[in-house]
C-alpha positions as CSV (number, residue, x, y, z in Angstrom):
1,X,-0.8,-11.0,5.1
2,X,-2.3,-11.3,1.3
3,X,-5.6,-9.9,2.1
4,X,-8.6,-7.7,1.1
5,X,-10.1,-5.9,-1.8
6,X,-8.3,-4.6,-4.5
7,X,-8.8,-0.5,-4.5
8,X,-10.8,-0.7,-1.5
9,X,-10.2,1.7,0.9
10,X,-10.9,0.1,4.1
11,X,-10.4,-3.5,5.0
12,X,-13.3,-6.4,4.8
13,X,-15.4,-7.3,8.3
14,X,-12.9,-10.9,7.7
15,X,-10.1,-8.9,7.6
16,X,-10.9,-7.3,11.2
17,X,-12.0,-10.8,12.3
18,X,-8.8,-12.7,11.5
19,X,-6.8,-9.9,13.2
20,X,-8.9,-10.4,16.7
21,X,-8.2,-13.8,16.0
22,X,-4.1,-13.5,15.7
23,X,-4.2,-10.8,18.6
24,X,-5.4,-13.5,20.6
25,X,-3.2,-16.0,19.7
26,X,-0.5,-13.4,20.7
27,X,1.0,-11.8,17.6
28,X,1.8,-8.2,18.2
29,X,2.7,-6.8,14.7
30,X,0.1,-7.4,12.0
31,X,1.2,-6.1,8.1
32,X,-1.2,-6.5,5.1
33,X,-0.9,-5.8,1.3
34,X,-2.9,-6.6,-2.0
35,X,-5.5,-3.9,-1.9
36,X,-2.7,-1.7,-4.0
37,X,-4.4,1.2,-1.7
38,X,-3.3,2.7,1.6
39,X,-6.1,1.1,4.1
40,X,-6.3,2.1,7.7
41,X,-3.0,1.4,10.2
42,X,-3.4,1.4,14.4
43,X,-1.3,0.6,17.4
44,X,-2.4,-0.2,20.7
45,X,-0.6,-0.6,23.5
46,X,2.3,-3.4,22.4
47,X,0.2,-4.3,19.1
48,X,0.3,-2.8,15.2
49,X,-1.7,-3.2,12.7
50,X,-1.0,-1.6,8.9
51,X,-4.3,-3.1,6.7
52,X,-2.9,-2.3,3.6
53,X,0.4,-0.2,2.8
54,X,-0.1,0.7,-0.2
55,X,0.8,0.5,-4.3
56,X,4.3,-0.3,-4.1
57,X,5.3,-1.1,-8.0
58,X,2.0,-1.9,-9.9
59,X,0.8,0.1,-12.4
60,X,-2.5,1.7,-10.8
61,X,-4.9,1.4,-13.5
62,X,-4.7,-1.1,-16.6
63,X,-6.9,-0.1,-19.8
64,X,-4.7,-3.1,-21.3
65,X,-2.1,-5.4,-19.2
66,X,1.1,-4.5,-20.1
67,X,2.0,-8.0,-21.2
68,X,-0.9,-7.5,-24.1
69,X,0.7,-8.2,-27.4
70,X,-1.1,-5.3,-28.8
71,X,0.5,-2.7,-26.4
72,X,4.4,-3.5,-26.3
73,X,4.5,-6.4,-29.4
74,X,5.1,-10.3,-29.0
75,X,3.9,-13.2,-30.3
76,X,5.3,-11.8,-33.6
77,X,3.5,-8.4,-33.7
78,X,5.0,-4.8,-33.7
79,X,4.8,-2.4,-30.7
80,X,2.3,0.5,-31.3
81,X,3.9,3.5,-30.1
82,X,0.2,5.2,-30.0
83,X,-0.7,3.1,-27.9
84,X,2.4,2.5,-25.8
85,X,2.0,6.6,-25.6
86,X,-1.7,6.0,-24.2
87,X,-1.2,3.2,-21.8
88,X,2.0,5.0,-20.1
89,X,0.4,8.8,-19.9
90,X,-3.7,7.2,-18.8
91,X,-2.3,4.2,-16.6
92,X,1.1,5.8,-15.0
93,X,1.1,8.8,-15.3
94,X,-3.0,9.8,-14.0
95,X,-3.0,12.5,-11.4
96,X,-7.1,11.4,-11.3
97,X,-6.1,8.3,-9.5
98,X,-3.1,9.5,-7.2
99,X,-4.4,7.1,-4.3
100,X,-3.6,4.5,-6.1
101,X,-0.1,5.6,-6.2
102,X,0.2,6.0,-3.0
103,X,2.4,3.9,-0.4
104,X,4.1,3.5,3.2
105,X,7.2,2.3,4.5
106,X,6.4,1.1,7.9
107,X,9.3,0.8,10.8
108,X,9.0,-1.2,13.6
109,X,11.0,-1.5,16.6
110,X,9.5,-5.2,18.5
111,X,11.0,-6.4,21.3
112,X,9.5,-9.6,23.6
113,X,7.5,-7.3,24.9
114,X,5.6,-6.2,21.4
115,X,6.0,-3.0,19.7
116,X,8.0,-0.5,20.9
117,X,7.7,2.0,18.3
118,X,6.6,2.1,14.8
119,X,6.3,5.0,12.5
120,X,5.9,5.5,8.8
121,X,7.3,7.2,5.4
122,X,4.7,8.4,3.0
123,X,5.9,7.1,-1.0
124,X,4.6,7.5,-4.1
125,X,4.9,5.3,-6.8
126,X,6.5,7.1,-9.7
127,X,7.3,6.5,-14.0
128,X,10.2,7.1,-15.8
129,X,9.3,7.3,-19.2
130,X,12.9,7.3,-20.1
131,X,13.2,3.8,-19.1
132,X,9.7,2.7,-19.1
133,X,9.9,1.8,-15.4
134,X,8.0,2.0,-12.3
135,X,9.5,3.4,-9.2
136,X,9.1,4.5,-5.8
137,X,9.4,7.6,-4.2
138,X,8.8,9.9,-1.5
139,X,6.2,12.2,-1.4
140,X,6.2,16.3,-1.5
141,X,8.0,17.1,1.6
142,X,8.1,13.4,3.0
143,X,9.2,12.9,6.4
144,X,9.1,10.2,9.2
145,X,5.4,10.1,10.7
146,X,5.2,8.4,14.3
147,X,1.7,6.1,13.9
148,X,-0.8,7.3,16.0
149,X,1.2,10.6,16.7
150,X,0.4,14.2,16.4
151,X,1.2,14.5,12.8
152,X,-0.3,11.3,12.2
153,X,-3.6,12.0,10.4
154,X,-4.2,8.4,9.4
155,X,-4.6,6.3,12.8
156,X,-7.9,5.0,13.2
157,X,-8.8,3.1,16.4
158,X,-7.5,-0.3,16.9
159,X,-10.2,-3.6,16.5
160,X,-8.8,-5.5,19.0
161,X,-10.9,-8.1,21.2
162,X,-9.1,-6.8,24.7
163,X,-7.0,-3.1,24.3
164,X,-5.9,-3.6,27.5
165,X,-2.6,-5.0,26.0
């Protein structure tokens, strides 16, 4: 789902609403993005919800866009290299706003009888100021998390309408 605030932490009261509404329609697995931050993630029983997983490839914070003519040169002006400099050491390379560099690869094994298992891998989005790219990659000492399990620091308590399922 293309949902929530951008770099807000935890999702919107319409956020938890519509996913009460699909549980009861049914729908075990539940995966949201667009907040470009990690929000909260649950599973319950045969049901998972990830909020948010994350900044994936976008550039965290934008003094200019990218696209500005100012920064890398079009419409018939010259790249500033100061600038470039700027934009690629404040924007990509800012250890201030690490959260927003955050991500999660989610698996989920789903059968006809819901979710089965689902666990996580903990990314980073990264720079290469070689080739001017974004990237992701994992984190310091990444591993595979099971969600909701002991080394799972993030679960929060699932929303749902009935948790018996």
């Amino acid at each position: 789902m293309h949902w929530g605030k951008e770099v807000l932490c935890e999702p919107l009261p319409y956020q938890l609403h519509i996913t009460k509404h699909l549980e009861s329609l049914g729908v075990h697995v539940i995966i949201g993005s667009h907040p470009h931050v990690i929000q909260r993630h649950c599973i319950h029983g045969n049901r998972f919800v990830a909020y948010s997983l994350g900044n994936f490839l976008f550039p965290p914070t934008r003094l200019l866009g990218g696209n500005d003519p100012k920064l890398y040169g079009r419409l018939g002006m010259k790249p500033d290299e100061d600038m470039i400099h700027f934009y690629e050491q404040y924007s990509l390379g800012n250890k201030i706003f690490g959260y927003l560099n955050l991500s999660r690869m989610f698996q989920v094994t789903v059968t006809r009888n819901g979710v089965q298992e689902a666990k996580y891998f903990p990314l980073k989005m990264a720079f290469d100021p070689t080739t001017k790219r974004l990237h992701p990659e994992p984190t310091k000492n990444a591993k595979w998390i099971n969600v909701c399990g002991k080394q799972d620091k993030e679960c929060h308590k699932c929303h749902f309408k009935n948790n018996n399922s």
